[in-house]
N, C-alpha and C positions, 0 to 999 in steps of 0.2 A: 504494500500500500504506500502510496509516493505521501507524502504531507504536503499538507499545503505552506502555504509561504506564511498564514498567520502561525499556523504550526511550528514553521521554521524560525522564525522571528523569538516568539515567544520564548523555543527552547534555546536559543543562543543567548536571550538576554538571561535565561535563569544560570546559564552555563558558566557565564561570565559572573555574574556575580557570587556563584558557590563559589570559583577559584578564587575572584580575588578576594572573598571571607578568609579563603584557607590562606592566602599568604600571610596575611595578617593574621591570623593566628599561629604560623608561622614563623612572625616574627615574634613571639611571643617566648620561642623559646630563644632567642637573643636578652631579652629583655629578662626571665628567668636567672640567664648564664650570667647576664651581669650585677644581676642583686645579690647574689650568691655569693659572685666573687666579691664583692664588696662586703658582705657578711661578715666572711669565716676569715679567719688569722690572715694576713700574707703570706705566709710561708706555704696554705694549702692552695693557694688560688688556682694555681696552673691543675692540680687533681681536680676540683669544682672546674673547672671549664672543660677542662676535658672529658668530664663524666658526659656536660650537656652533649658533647659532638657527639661520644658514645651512644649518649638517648637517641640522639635524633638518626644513627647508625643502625643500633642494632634493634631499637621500634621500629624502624621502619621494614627491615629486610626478615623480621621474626612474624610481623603482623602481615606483610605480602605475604609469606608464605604459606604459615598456620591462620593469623591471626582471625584473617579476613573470613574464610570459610566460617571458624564459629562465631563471627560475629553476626555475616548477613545472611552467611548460609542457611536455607531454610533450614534451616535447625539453628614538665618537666617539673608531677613534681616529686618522682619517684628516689631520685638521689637527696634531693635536701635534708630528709629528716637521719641520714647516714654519714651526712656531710663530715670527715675529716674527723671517722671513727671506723671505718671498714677498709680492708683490703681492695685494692681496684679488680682482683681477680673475681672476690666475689661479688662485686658489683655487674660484670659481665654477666653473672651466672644470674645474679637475682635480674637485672632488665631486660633482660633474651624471655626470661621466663615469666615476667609479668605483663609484658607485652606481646610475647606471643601464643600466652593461654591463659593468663587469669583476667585478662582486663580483657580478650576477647568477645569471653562467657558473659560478664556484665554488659559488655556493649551492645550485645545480641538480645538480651533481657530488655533492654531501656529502648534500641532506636531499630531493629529489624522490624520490620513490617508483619514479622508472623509471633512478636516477643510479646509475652503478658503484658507490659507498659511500651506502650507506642510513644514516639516523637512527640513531644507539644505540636499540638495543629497550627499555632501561629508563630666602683666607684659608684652606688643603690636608686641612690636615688637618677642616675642613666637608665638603671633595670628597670626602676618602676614607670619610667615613662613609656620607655617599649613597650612594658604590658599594659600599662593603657590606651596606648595607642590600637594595640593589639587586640583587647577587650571588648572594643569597638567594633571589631569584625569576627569575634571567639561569640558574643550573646546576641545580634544579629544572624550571625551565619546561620545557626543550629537551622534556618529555617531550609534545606536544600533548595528549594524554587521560591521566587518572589513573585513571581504574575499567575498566582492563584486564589481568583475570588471565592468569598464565600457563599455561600448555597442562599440561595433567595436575594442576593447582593447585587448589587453592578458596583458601587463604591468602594467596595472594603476587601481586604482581600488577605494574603499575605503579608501585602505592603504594610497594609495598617499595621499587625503585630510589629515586623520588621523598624517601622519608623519608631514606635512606642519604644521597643526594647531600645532603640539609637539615644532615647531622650531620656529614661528611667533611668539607664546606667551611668549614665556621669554625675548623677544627682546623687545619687546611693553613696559611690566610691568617693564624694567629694563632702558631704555630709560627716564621713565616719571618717575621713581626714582630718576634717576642722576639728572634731570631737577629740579624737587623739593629740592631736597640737595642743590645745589648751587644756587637758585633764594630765595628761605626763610629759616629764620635762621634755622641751623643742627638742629629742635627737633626732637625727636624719632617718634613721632605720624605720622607730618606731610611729614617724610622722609615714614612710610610705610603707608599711605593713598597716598601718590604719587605713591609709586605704586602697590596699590591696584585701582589706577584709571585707570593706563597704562593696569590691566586684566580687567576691565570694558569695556572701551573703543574698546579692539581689541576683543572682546570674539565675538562677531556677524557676524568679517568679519577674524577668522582666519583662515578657509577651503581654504579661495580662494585670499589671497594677497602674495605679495612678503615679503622677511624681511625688503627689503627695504622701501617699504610701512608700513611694521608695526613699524619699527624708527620712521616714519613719526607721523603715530598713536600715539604712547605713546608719544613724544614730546610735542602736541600738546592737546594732553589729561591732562600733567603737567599744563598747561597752565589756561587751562578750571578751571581747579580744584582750581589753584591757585585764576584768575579773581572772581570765584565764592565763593571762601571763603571769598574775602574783599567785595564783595558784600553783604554776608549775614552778617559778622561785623557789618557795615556800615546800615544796616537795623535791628541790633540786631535780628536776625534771631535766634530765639530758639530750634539747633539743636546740641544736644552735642556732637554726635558721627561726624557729618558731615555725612550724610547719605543722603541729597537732594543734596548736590554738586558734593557728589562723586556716588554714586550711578546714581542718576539722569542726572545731566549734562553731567558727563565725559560717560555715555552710551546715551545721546542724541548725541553726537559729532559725532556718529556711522551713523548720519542723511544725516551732509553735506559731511563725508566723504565715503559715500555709491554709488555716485555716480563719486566721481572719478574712483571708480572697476568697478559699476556694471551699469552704466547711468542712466541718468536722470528719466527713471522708475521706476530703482527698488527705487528713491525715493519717487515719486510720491507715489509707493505702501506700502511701510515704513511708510509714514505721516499720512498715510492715517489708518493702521492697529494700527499708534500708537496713534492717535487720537478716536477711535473706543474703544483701551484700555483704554484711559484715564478715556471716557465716563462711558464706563462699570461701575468701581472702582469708579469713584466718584458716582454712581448712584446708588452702593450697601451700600459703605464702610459709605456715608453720613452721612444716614439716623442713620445706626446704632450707629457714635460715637453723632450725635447730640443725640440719646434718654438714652444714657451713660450719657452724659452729664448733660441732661434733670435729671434723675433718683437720680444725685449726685454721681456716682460712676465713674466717671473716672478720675478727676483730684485729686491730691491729696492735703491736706492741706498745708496753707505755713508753719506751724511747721514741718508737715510731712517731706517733703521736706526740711527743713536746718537741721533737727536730722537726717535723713538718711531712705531710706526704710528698711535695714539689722536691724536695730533697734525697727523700728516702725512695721514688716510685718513678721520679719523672727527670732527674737529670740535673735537676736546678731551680731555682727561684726564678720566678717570673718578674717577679720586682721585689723590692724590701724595704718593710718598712721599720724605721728606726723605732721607734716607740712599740715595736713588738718586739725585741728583741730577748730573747730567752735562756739559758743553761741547755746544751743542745742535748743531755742525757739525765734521766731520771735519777740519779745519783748527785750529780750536783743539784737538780732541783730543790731536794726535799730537805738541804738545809734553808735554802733562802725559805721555802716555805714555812718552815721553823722559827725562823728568825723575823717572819712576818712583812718580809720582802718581797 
């Protein structure tokens, strides 16, 4: 059957606009590699950058091969929370294998056409701009086609949700910025993890809320993010990026406020799909870091770790900075640490 030319038109303009969502979400993981590297010590920087090229390597050639089949077949932020505590060998082993069968399984759950939960129908502070920039075509995009009206419509289509989600998510992520600036002291980091929490937090429900609602969102998203940083303090929580607060909580918060929009169901069916996730990942991811663990390959030494992984794994430092400078073996450490130095 030839298409016709309105046929034609249509699928090129949708065609173009999936890619160029994807690039931009592409860029995303630039903008990732360089929050990170800003993050963690100087001495690990050149390991955190080379993990992202790693992600964007060994996701990509795991998920063509395997990945794709269980995701649509009818039937970057995976290194942060590891950041310049693991072996890079095991870090191969764990990103091959959560991107080419555990994050599959989920994908195919949430966005295949035949999965229980279908698609919704409509230097740090460098990184966190990429990923805003990026953000902008990552909560847009989800939509694969944009010139699809709705039923009994001529006005409204895709486009509407698409244009919504364009205008909600800068209000969210810039709300739960301002909120982090003036609630804890101005640092750099945790002025743009505020709001990187505010795009966390609204990225689930920005199709379908007001802006008004989405203030509301990143407000209270700051909030999260903050409560949850002095909790993981306070329990010495060994997370350097902050990657379980901000990741984690500030898009759990998408939980209770799901059912201000969407009632009481759609949480019911949230808790339920994200508990099912939980399950899944812990049921894969387990077994595999315990026999990493088992094997001696995944944690690294405590020298390893106070000389630096760019040192001990990659050849050299990629820059140095003075004011980090350290005792380069756990042996000289532990008097200065004694000594309260």
């Amino acid at each position: 059957m030839v298409a016709t030319w309105k046929e034609s038109v249509t699928s090129s303009i949708n065609t173009i606009y999936l890619l160029f969502s994807a690039y931009l979400v592409f860029l995303m993981q630039l903008g990732f590699a360089k929050l990170r590297a800003g993050s963690v010590l100087s001495k690990n920087a050149t390991n955190i950058m080379l993990s992202n090229v790693v992600d964007a390597i060994v996701g990509s050639l795991s998920f063509g091969i395997f990945g794709f089949a269980f995701a649509f077949g009818e039937g970057s932020n995976s290194n942060a929370f590891i950041a310049e505590r693991t072996q890079f060998n095991a870090y191969l082993i764990f990103s091959c294998f959560l991107s080419g069968f555990v994050y599959p399984v989920v994908a195919h759950w949430v966005w295949s056409s035949s999965a229980r939960t279908n698609p919704r129908p409509q230097n740090y502070p460098r990184g966190a701009r990429d990923l805003w920039f990026g953000w902008l075509g990552f909560n847009p995009g989800s939509f694969d086609k944009i010139l699809v009206a709705y039923p009994d419509t001529i006005d409204e289509g895709n486009w509407t949700a698409v244009g919504r989600s364009v205008v909600v998510t800068p209000l969210a992520e810039s709300t739960s910025g301002i909120v982090t600036l003036y609630v804890v002291p101005p640092r750099a980091l945790d002025v743009c993890n505020g709001v990187l929490g505010g795009f966390v937090a609204i990225t689930s429900r920005c199709a379908v809320v007001e802006p008004c609602a989405a203030v509301v969102c990143g407000f209270f998203a700051a909030w999260v993010l903050i409560g949850m940083n002095i909790l993981a303090f306070k329990l010495q929580f060994d997370d350097p990026l902050e990657v379980a607060q901000l990741h984690g909580w500030c898009g759990a918060w998408a939980w209770p406020y799901g059912p201000l929009m969407g009632g009481v169901g759609l949480l019911r069916a949230q808790v339920v799909e994200a508990l099912v996730i939980l399950c899944w990942v812990s049921l894969t991811m387990g077994p595999l870091f315990y026999t990493l663990h088992k094997l001696n390959v995944l944690r690294i030494s405590v020298d390893e770790e106070i000389t630096g992984l760019d040192v001990c794994s990659h050849g050299g430092h990629v820059h140095v900075n003075t004011y980090e400078i350290q005792p380069p073996f756990y042996a000289e450490y532990l008097p200065m640490r004694e000594d309260g130095s």
